[in-house]
C-alpha positions as CSV (number, residue, x, y, z in Angstrom):
1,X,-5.4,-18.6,0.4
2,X,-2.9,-16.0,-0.2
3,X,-3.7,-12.7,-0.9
4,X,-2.0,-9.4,-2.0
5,X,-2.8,-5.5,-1.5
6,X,-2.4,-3.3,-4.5
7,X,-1.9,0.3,-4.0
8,X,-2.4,2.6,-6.8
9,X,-2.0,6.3,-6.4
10,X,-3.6,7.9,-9.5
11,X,-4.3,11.1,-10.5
12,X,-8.0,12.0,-9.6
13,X,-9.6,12.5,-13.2
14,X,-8.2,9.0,-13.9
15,X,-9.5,6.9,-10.0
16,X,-12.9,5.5,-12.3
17,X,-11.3,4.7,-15.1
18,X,-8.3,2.0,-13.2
19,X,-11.4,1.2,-10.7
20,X,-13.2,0.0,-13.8
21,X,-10.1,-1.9,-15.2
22,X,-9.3,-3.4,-12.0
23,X,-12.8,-5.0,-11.6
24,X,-12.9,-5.7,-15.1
25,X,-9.7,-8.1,-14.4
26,X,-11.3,-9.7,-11.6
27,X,-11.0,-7.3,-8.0
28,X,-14.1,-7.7,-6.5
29,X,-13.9,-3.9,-4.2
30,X,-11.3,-1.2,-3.0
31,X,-10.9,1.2,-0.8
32,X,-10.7,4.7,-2.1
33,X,-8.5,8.1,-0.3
34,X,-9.2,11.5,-2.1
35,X,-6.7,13.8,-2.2
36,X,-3.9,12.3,-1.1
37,X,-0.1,14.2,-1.7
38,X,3.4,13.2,-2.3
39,X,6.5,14.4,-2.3
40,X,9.3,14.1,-4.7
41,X,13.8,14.6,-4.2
42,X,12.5,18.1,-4.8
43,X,9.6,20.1,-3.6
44,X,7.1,21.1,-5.8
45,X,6.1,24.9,-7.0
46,X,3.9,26.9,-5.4
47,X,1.9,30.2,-6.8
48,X,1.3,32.9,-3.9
49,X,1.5,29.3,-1.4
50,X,-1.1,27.4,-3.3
51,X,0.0,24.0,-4.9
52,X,0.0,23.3,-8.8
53,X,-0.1,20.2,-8.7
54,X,-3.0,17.7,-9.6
55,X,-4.3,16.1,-6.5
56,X,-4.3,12.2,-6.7
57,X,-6.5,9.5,-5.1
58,X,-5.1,6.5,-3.4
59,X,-7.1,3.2,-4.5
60,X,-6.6,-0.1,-2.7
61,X,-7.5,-3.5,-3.3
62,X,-6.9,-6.9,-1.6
63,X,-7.0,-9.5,-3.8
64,X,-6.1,-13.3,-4.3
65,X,-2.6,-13.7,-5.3
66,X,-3.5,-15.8,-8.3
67,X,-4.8,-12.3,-10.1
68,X,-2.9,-9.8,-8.7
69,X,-0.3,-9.6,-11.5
70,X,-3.5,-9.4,-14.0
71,X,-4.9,-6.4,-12.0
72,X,-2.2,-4.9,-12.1
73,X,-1.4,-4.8,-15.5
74,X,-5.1,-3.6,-16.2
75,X,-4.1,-0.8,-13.6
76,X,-0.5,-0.2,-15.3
77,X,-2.3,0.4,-18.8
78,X,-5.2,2.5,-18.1
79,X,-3.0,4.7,-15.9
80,X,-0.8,4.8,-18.4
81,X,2.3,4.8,-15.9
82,X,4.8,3.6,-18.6
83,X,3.5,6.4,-21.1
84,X,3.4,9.3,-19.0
85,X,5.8,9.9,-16.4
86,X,4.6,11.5,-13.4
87,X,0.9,10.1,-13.7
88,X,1.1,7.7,-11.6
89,X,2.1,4.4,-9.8
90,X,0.9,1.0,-8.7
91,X,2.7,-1.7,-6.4
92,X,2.1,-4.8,-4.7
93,X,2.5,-6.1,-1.1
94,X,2.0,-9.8,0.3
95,X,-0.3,-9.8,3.0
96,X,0.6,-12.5,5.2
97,X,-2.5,-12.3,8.5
């Protein structure tokens, strides 16, 4: 069997929502971070040192490779990463052991 991980960083009001869609196109569990950050070319503003942006969970999922492109996709719309820019992101890695 070969298998992928997806990684989807989401903003936090939106981690149930692509959990839902992911199982609902077949992932059987993930691993959830809270509140992780990123950084862009450019850093982001502060107010009086305090961050303004939204934080964003991390959501992780290993899955057979047969359904990964499905999940995905599920991921992709409910996120709405092609809509929105800056909401979010989802990729894939082989997992070879």
């Amino acid at each position: 069997m070969h298998f992928k991980l997806i990684i989807a960083l989401v903003e936090d009001d939106k981690t149930d929502l692509v959990l839902d869609a992911a199982r609902a196109a077949g992932a059987t569990g993930s691993t959830v971070l809270n509140q992780v950050r990123g950084e862009g070319v450019t850093r982001s503003k502060t107010f009086f040192g305090l961050s303004l942006e939204t934080q964003r969970d991390m959501l992780m999922f290993m899955v057979e490779e047969h359904m990964s492109r499905k999940i995905l996709e599920n991921i992709r719309d409910v996120g709405e990463f092609d809509s929105k820019p800056g909401c979010g992101i989802a990729f894939q890695i082989d997992v070879e052991d």
